[in-house]
VEXDREN-2710 file (C-alpha; in Angstrom, 1 decimal):
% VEXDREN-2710
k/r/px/py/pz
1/UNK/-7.9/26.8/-48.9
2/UNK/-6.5/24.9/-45.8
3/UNK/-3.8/26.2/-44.1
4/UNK/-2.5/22.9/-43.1
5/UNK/1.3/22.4/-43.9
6/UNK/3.3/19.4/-43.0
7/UNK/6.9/19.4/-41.0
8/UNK/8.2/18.1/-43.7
9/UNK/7.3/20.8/-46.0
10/UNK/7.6/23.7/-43.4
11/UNK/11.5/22.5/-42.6
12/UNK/12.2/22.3/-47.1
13/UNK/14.7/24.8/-47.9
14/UNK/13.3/27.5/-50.0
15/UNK/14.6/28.1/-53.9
16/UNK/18.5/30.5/-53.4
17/UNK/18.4/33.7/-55.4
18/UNK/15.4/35.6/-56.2
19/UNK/11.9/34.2/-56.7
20/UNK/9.3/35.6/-58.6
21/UNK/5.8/35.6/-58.0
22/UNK/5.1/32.8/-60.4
23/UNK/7.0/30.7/-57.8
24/UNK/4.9/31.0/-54.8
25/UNK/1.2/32.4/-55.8
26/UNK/-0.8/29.5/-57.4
27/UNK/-3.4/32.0/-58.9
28/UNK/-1.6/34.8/-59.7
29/UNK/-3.5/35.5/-62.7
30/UNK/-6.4/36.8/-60.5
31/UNK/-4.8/39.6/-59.2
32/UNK/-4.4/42.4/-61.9
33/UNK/-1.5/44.1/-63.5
34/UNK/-1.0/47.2/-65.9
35/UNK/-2.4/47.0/-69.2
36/UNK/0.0/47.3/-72.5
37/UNK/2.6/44.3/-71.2
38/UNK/5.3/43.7/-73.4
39/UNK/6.7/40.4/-74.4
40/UNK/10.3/40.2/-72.7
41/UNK/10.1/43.3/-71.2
42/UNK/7.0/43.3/-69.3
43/UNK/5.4/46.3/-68.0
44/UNK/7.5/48.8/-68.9
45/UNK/5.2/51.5/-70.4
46/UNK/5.3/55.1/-69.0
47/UNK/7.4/54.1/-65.9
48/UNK/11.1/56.2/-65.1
49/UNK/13.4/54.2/-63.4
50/UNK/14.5/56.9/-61.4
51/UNK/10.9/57.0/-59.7
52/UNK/10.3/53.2/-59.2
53/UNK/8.1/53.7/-55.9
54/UNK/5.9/56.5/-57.2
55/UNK/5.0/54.6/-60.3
56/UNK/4.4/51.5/-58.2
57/UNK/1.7/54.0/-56.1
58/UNK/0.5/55.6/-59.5
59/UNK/-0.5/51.8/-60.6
60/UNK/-1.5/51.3/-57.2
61/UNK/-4.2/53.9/-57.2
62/UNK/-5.3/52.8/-60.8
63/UNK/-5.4/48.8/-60.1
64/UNK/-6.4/48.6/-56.5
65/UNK/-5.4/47.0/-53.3
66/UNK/-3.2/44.2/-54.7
67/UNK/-1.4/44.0/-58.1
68/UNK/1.4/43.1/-59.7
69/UNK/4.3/44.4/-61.8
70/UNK/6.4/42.2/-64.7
71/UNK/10.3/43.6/-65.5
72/UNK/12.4/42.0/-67.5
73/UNK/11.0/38.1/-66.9
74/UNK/10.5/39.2/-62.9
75/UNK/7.2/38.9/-61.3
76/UNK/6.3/41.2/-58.3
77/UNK/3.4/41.3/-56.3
78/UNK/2.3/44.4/-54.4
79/UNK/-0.1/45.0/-51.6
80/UNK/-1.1/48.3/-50.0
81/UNK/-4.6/47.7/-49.5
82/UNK/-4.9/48.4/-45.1
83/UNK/-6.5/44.6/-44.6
84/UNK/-4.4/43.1/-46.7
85/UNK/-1.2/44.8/-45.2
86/UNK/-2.7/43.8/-41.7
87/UNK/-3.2/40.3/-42.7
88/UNK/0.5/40.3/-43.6
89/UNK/1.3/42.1/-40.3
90/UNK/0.5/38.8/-38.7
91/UNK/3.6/37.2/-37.1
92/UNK/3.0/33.9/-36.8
93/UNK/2.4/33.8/-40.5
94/UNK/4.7/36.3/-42.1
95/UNK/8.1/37.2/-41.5
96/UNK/10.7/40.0/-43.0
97/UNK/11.1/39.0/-46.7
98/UNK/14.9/40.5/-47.7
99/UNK/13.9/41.8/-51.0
100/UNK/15.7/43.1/-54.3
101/UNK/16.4/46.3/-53.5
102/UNK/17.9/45.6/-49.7
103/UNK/19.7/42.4/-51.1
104/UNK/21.5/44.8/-53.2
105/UNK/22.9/46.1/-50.2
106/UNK/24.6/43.5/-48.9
107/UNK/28.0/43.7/-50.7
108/UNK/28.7/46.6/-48.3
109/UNK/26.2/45.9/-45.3
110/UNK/26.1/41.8/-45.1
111/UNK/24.1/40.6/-42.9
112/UNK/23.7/44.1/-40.3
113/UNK/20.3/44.1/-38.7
114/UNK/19.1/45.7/-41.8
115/UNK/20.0/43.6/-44.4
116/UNK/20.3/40.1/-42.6
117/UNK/18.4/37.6/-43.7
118/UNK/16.0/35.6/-41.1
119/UNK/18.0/32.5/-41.1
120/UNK/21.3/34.2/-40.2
121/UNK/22.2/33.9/-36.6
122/UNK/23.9/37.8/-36.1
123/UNK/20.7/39.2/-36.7
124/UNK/19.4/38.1/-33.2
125/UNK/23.4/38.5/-31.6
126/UNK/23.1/41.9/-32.7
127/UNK/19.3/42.5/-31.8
128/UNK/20.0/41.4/-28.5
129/UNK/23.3/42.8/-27.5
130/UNK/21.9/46.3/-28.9
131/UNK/18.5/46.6/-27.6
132/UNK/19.6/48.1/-24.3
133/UNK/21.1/50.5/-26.1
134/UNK/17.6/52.1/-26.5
135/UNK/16.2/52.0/-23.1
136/UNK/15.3/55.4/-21.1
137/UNK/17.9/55.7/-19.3
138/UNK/20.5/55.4/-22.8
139/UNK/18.3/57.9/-24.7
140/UNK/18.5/60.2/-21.8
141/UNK/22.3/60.0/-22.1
142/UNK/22.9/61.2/-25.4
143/UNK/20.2/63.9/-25.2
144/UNK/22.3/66.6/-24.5
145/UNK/24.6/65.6/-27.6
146/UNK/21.5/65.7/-29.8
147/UNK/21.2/69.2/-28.1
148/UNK/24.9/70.2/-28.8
149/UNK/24.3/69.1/-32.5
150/UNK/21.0/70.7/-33.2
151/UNK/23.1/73.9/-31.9
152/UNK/25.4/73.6/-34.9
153/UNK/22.7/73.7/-37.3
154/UNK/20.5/76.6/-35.9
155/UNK/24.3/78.4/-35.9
156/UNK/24.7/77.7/-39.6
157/UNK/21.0/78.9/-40.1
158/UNK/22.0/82.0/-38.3
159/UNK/24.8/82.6/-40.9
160/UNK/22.1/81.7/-43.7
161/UNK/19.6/84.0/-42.3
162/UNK/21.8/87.3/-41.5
163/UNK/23.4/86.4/-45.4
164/UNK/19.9/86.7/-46.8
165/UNK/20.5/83.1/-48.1
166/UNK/18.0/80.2/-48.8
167/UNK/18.7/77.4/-46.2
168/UNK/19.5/74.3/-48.1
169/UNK/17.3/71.8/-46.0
170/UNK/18.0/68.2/-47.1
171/UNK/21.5/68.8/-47.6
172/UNK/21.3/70.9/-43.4
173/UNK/19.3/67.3/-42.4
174/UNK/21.7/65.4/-43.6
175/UNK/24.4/67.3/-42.0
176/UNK/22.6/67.0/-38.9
177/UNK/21.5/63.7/-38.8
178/UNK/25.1/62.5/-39.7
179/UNK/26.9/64.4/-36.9
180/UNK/24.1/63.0/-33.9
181/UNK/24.4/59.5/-35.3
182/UNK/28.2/59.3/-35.1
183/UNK/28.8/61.5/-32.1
184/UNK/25.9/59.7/-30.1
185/UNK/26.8/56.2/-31.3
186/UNK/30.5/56.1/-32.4
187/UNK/32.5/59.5/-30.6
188/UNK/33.1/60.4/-34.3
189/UNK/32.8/64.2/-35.5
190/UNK/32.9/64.2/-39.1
191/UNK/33.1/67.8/-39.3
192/UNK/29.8/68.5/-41.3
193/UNK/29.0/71.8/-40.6
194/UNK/32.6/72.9/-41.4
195/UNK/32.1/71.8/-45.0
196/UNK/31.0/73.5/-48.1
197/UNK/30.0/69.9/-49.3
198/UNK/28.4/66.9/-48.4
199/UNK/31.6/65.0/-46.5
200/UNK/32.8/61.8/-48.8
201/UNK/30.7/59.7/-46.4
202/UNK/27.3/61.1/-47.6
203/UNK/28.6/60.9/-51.1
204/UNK/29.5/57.1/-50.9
205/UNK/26.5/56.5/-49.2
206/UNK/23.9/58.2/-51.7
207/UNK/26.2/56.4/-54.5
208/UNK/25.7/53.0/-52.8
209/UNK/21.9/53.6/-52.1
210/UNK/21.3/54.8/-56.1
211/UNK/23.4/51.8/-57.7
212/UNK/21.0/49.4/-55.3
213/UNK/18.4/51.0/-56.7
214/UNK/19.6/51.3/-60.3
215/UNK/19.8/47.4/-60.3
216/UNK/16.2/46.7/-60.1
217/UNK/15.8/48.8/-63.6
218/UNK/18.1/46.4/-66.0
219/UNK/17.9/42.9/-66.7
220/UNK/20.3/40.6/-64.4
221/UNK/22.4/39.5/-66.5
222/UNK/23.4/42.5/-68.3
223/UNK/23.8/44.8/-65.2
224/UNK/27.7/44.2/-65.3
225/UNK/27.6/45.4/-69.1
226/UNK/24.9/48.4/-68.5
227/UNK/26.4/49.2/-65.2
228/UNK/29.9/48.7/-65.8
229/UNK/30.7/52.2/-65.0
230/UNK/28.7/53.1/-61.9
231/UNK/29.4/49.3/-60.9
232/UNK/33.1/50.0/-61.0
233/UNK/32.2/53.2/-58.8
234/UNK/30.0/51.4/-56.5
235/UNK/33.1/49.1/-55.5
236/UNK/35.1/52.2/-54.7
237/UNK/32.5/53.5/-52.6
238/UNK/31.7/50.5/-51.0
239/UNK/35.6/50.6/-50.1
240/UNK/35.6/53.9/-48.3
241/UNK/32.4/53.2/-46.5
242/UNK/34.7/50.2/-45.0
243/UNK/38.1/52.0/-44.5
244/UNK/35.9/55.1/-43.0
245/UNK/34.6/52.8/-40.5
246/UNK/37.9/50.3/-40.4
247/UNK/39.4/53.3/-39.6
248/UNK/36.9/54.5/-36.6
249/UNK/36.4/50.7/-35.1
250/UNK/40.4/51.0/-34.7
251/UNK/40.8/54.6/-33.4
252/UNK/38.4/53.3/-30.2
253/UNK/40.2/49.9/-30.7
254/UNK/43.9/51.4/-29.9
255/UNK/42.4/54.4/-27.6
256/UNK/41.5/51.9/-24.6
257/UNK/38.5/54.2/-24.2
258/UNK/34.7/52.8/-22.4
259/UNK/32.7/55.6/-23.9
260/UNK/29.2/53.2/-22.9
261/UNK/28.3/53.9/-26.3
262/UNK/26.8/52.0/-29.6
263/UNK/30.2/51.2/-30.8
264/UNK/31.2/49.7/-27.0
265/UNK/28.4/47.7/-27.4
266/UNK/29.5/45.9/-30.8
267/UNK/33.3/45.6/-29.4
268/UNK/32.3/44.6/-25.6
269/UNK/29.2/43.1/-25.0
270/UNK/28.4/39.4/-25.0
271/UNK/25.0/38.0/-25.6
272/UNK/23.6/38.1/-21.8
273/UNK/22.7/34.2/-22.4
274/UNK/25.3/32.8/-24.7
275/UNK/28.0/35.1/-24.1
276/UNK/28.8/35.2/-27.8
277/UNK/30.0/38.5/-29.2
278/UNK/30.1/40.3/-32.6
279/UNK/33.0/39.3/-35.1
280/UNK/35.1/42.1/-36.0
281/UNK/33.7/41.4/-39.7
282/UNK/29.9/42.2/-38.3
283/UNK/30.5/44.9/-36.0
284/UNK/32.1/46.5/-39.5
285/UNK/28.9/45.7/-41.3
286/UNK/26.3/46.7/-38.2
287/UNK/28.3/50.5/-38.0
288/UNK/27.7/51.0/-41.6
289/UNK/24.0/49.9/-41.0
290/UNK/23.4/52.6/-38.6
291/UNK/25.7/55.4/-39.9
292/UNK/24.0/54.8/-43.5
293/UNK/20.3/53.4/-43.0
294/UNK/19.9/56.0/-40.0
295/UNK/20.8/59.6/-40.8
296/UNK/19.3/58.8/-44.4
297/UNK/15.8/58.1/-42.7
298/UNK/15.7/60.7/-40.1
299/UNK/17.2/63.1/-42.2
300/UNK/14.4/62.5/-44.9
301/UNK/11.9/62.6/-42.0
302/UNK/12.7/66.1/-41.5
303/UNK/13.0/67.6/-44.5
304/UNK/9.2/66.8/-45.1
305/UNK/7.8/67.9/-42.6
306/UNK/9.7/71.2/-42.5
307/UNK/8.4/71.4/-46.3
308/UNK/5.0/70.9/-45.0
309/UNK/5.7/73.2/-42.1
310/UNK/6.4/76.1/-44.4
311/UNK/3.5/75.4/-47.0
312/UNK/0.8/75.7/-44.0
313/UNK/1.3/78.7/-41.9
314/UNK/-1.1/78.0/-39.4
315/UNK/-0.1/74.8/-38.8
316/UNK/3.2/76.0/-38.3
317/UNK/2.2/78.9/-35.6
318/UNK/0.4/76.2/-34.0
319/UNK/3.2/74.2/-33.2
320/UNK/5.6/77.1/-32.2
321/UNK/2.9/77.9/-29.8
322/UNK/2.8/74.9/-28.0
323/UNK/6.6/75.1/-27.8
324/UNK/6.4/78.3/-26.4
325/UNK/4.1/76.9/-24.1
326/UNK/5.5/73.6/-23.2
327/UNK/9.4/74.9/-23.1
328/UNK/9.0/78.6/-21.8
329/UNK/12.4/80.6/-22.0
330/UNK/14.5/77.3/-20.7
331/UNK/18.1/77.7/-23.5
332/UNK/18.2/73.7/-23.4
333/UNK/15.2/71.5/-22.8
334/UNK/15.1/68.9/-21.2
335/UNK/14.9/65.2/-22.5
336/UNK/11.1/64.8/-20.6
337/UNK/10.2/67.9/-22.4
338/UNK/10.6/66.8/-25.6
339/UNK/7.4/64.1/-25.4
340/UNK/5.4/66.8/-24.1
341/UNK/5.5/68.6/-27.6
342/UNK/2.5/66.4/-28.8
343/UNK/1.6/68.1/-31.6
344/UNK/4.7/69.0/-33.2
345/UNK/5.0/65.2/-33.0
346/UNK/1.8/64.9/-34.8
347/UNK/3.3/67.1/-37.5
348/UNK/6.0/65.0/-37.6
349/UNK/3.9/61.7/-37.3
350/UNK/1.8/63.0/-40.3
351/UNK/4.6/63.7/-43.2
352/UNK/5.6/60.3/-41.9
353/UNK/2.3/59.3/-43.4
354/UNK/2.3/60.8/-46.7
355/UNK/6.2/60.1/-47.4
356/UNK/7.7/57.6/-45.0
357/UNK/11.4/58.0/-46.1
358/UNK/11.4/53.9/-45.8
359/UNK/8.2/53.7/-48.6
360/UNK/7.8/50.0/-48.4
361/UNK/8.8/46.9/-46.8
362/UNK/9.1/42.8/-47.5
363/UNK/7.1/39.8/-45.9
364/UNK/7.0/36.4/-46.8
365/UNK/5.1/33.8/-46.0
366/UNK/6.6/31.5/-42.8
367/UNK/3.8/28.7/-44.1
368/UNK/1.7/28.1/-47.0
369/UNK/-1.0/30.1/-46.2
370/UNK/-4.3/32.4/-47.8
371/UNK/-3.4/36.4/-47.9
372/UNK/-7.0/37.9/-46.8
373/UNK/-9.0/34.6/-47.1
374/UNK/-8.6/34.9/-50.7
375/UNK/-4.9/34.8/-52.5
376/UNK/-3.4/31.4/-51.9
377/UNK/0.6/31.8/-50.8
378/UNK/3.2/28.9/-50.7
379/UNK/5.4/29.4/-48.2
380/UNK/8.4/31.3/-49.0
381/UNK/6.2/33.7/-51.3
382/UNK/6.6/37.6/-51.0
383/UNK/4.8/40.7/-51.6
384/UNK/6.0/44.2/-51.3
385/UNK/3.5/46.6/-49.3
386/UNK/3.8/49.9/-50.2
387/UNK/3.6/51.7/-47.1
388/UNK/3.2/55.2/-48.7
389/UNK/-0.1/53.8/-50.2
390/UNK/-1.0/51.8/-46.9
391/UNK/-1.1/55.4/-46.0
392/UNK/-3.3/57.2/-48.4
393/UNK/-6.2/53.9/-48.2
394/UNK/-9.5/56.1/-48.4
395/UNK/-11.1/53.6/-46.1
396/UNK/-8.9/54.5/-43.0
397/UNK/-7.8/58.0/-44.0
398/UNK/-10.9/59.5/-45.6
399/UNK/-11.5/60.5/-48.7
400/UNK/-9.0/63.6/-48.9
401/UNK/-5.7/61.6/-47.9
402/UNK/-2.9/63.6/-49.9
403/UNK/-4.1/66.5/-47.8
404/UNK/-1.8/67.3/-44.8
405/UNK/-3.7/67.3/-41.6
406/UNK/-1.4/66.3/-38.1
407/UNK/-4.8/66.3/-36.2
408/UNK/-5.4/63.0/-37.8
409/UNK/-3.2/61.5/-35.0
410/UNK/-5.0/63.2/-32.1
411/UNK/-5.1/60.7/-29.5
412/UNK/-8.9/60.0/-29.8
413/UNK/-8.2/59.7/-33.5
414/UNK/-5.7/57.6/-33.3
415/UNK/-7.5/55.4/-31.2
416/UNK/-10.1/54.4/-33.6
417/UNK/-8.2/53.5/-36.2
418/UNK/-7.7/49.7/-37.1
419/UNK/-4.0/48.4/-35.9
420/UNK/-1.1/47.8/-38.9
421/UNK/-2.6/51.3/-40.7
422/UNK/0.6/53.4/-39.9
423/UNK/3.8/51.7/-40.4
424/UNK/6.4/54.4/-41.4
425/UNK/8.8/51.8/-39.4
426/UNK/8.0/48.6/-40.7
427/UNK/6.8/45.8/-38.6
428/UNK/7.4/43.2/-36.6
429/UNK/10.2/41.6/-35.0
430/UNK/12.3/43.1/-37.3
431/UNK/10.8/46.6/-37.3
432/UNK/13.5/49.6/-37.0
433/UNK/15.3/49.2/-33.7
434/UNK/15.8/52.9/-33.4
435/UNK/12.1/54.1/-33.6
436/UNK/12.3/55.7/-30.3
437/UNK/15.5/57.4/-30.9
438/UNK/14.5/58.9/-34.5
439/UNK/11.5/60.1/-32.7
440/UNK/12.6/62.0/-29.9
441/UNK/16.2/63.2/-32.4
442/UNK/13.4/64.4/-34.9
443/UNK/11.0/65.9/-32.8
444/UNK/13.4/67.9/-30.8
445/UNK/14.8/69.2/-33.6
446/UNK/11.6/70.6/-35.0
447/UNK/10.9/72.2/-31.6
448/UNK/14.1/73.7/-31.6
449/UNK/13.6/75.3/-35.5
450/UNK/9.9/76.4/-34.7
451/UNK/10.7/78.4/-31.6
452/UNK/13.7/80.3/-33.5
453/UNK/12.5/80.6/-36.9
454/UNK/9.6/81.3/-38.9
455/UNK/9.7/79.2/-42.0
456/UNK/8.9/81.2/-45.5
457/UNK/8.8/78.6/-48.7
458/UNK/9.7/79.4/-52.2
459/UNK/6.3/79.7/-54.1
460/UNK/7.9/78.5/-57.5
461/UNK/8.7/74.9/-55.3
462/UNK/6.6/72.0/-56.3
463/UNK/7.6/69.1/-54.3
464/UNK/9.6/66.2/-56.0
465/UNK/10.6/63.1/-54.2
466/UNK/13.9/61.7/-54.8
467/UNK/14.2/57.9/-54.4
468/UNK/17.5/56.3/-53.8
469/UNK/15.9/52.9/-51.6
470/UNK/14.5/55.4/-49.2
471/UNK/12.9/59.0/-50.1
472/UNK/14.0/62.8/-49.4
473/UNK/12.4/66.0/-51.1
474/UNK/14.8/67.2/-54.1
475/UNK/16.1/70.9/-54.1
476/UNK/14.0/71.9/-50.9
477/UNK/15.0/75.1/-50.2
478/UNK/13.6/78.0/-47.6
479/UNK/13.8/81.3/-46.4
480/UNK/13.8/81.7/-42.9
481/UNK/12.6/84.8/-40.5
482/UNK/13.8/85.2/-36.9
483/UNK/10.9/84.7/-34.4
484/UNK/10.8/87.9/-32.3
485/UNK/11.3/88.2/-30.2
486/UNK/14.2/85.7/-30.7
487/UNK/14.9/82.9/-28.4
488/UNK/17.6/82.1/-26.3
489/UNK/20.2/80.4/-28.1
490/UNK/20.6/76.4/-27.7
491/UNK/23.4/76.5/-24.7
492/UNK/24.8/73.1/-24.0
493/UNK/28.9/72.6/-23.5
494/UNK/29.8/70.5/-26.0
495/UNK/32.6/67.8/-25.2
496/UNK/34.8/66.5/-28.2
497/UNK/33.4/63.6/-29.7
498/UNK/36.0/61.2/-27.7
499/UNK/34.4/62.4/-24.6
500/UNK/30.6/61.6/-25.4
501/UNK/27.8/59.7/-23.8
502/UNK/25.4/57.7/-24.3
503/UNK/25.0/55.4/-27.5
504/UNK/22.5/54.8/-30.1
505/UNK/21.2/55.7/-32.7
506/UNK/18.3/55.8/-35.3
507/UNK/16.1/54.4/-38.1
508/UNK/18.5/51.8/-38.9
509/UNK/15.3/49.5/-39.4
510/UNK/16.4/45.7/-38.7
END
C-alpha cells in the first residue's frame, strides 16, 4: 500500500473521544483475536479485571505478535512482536498515542508531561524548561540527598533486622522513593519513615491509579452507575492530591526561597526562546506528574529486582562483590561511583525486562501508513505494545526468556541486539524524562542494600504482580542478614528539606 497522504488529509482533525480499532485499521479482520467472543460483550472469557496486562500477555503468547482484544463494543489492537514494535518506534511515522488508561488520568494530572496530549502546547513549555533539570551537573546535586534518604531506609531495616521482623519491601520502596522525589525536587519531607502507614499521599495516589484502571473494565456509559462509589472517592482523592500540592507550591511561594530545584523551575523559568512560563494551573498538574508517576515507577523497579535478588543467591553475591570492589570501605559514595557498579545495573536493567513497572505504551500513526509492510494504518490509528512481551520475544531473548539472567545486558550482548528491543521507558520524543535520574536513584540504592545486607526470601512467596496502570510485586516480603562484617553506615548530614539542592526527579515518563 502507498504511503502517500495529501496535506489536506494529513492537516484533518482526527475523530474527539476514543477510537477503536475499527476506525483506523482497514483490514482488521486479518489480525487474530481470542476465540469464544461474545456478542455485546466481546472477549471477556477467562480474563480478571484486576489483571488486565497479564491477560493481554497470556493472549499474547497464545495469538502471536499482533492481536486484538473486543470489551464492551471497544476494539484494541496490540503489538509486541520486536519488528513490529520497532516499526512503530519510528518517529517520523508514529507519535505518543494518549490512550484509555492514561486519559483516565487526566481529571487530576491534565495535560503534565505525562498525560498531555501531542497537540497541547505545555507539553513542549514544560519539556523544555525542565530538561536542564537533568543534566550532570543537576544529578550530581541532589546525589547526596538521594544518599541522606537511602540512610533512612537502611535505618528502618536496621530496626526490622535487630526486631527479627520481615522487611516489608514495596511498601520500604515506596517510602523511599517518595521521600527522594519530594526532597530532591520540591524541599518537601513527608515524613515517611516516621509512619506506621503509607502517608495519605500514597493512598490517594494508589486510589487514583486503580479507579483509572478500574475504568477500562465497565462499559462507558454505565461507569458513573458501577462506579458510583469509588467514583465519588476518586474525586476526594483527586482533591487532596491538589490541596497537598496547592499547599507545597504556596509554602515555596510565600517563603521567598531559590532552592535551584524542580519546583524553581516550574515557578521561575521562562522558555529560553519564547520566554513563556508555566501557569500556576500546570505547574499544579506537572508536580503531581512527578510526585505520582515517579516514585510509583522507581519504587516498582526496585522491589523486583530485590525479589529477584533474593530468589538467586549467586547472583546476589555477585553483585555485593563488585560493590565491595568498586566502593571499598568509603561510608558515602560518590555520585561517579555509582555508574561504575555495572552489573548491579545489569540486575537492575534485567527485572526491568521481565516486569517494566510501565508494562506498555501508546503510538499512533502521524500519517496513513503500513505497520511492518503488512497492516494498513489510517492516520490517527493506535496500537498498544506491550512492552513486557516486547521483552520476552524468543527471537531477540532466546528461547528461555522468563528466566532471570542480568548477563544478558553485558556490553557485548547488548551490542548485538536489534535497536527498539528494550524499552522499559517508552520511546521517543516523549520517552520518560527522568530515565537518568531513576537509574542512578535505583542503582545506588541496590548497591547500598547489597553491601549491608544479605537478602533471605520467604520460600512459601510465589510472585504476583499487582497492576494499578503501572506494576509492583504484591505482599513481597524478606528476611534480611547483616553482611559481616557489617559496613560502615551511610554518613551524609542531612539538611531539612527547605535547605536542599538540586532538583529533579524520576520516571515521570512524558
Amino acid at each position: 500500500m502507498a504511503e502517500t497522504v495529501t496535506r489536506t488529509e494529513a492537516e484533518a482533525p482526527l475523530p474527539k473521544g476514543f477510537r477503536g480499532a475499527e476506525q483506523g485499521w482497514p483490514e482488521l479482520s486479518r489480525i487474530p483475536h481470542p476465540p469464544r467472543r461474545l456478542p455485546l460483550l466481546g472477549d471477556v472469557l477467562g480474563v480478571d479485571r484486576r489483571t488486565p496486562l497479564q491477560d493481554s500477555m497470556r493472549l499474547g503468547a497464545q495469538l502471536g505478535p499482533i492481536f486484538r482484544r473486543k470489551a464492551f463494543g471497544n476494539e484494541f489492537v496490540f503489538v509486541w512482536g520486536a519488528a513490529l514494535a520497532a516499526d512503530m518506534a519510528d518517529e517520523s511515522r508514529f507519535a505518543k498515542h494518549v490512550g484509555l488508561g492514561v486519559a483516565n488520568l487526566r481529571p487530576v494530572a491534565g495535560d503534565g508531561l505525562f498525560t498531555a496530549y501531542n497537540h497541547e502546547p505545555n507539553w513542549q513549555l514544560a519539556h523544555d524548561v525542565l530538561a536542564p533539570g537533568f543534566s550532570r551537573e543537576a544529578m550530581e546535586g541532589y546525589h547526596g540527598m538521594m544518599l541522606a534518604v537511602a540512610g533512612r531506609l537502611t535505618d528502618h531495616w536496621d530496626r526490622e533486622l535487630s526486631a527479627g521482623r520481615w522487611v516489608d519491601v514495596p511498601g520500604d520502596m515506596t517510602k523511599l522513593t517518595l521521600e527522594t522525589i519530594a526532597r530532591t525536587g520540591f524541599g518537601h519531607d513527608f515524613g515517611s519513615f516516621e509512619r506506621s502507614r503509607p502517608h495519605p499521599f500514597v493512598t490517594a495516589m494508589i486510589g487514583t491509579l486503580t479507579y483509572a484502571q478500574r475504568l477500562n473494565s465497565v462499559p462507558g456509559p454505565l461507569a458513573p452507575l458501577l462506579l458510583r462509589q469509588t467514583g465519588r472517592r476518586n474525586a476526594a482523592d483527586i482533591a487532596y492530591l491538589n490541596r497537598t500540592v496547592d499547599d507545597l507550591v504556596e509554602e515555596r511561594r510565600g517563603s521567598g526561597r531559590a532552592d535551584g530545584d524542580l519546583l524553581d523551575r516550574m515557578l521561575e523559568t521562562a522558555h529560553p526562546e519564547t520566554g513563556e512560563r508555566l501557569s500556576a494551573e500546570n505547574v499544579r498538574r506537572q508536580v503531581i506528574t512527578f510526585l505520582v508517576a515517579g516514585h510509583e515507577t522507581t519504587s516498582g523497579a526496585l522491589s523486583f529486582a530485590l525479589h529477584y535478588l533474593a530468589l538467586n543467591p549467586g547472583i546476589a553475591a555477585r553483585a555485593a562483590a563488585e560493590v565491595d570492589r568498586v566502593w571499598g570501605d568509603t561510608p558515602a559514595p560518590g555520585y561517579d561511583q555509582v555508574a561504575k557498579l555495572r552489573y548491579v545495573r545489569r540486575v537492575l536493567d534485567e527485572s526491568l525486562r521481565l516486569w517494566p513497572t510501565a508494562p506498555a505504551f501508546a503510538r499512533e500513526a502521524r500519517r496513513d501508513t503500513v505497520l511492518g509492510g503488512e497492516h494498513p494504518m489510517r492516520r490517527g490509528a493506535w496500537a498498544l505494545v506491550l512492552t513486557a512481551m516486547l521483552h520476552r520475544d524468543p527471537e531477540v531473548w532466546g528461547p528461555d526468556p522468563e528466566l532471570f539472567d542480568p548477563d544478558r545486558f553485558e556490553a557485548k550482548a547488548a551490542r548485538g541486539r536489534a535497536p527498539h528491543t528494550f524499552k522499559p521507558f517508552g520511546t521517543g520524543a516523549r520517552a520518560c524524562i527522568g530515565r537518568q535520574f531513576a537509574l542512578h536513584e535505583a542503582t545506588l540504592v541496590l548497591g547500598l542494600l547489597l553491601r549491608r545486607y544479605t537478602l533471605r526470601a520467604d520460600p512459601d512467596y510465589r510472585l504476583r504482580v499487582t497492576e494499578r496502570l503501572t506494576l509492583m510485586p504484591d505482599g513481597l516480603r524478606l528476611r534480611l542478614d547483616r553482611r559481616a562484617p557489617a559496613p560502615a553506615p551511610v554518613s551524609v548530614p542531612e539538611a531539612p528539606a527547605s535547605e536542599s539542592g538540586g532538583c529533579p526527579v524520576r520516571g515521570a515518563g512524558d
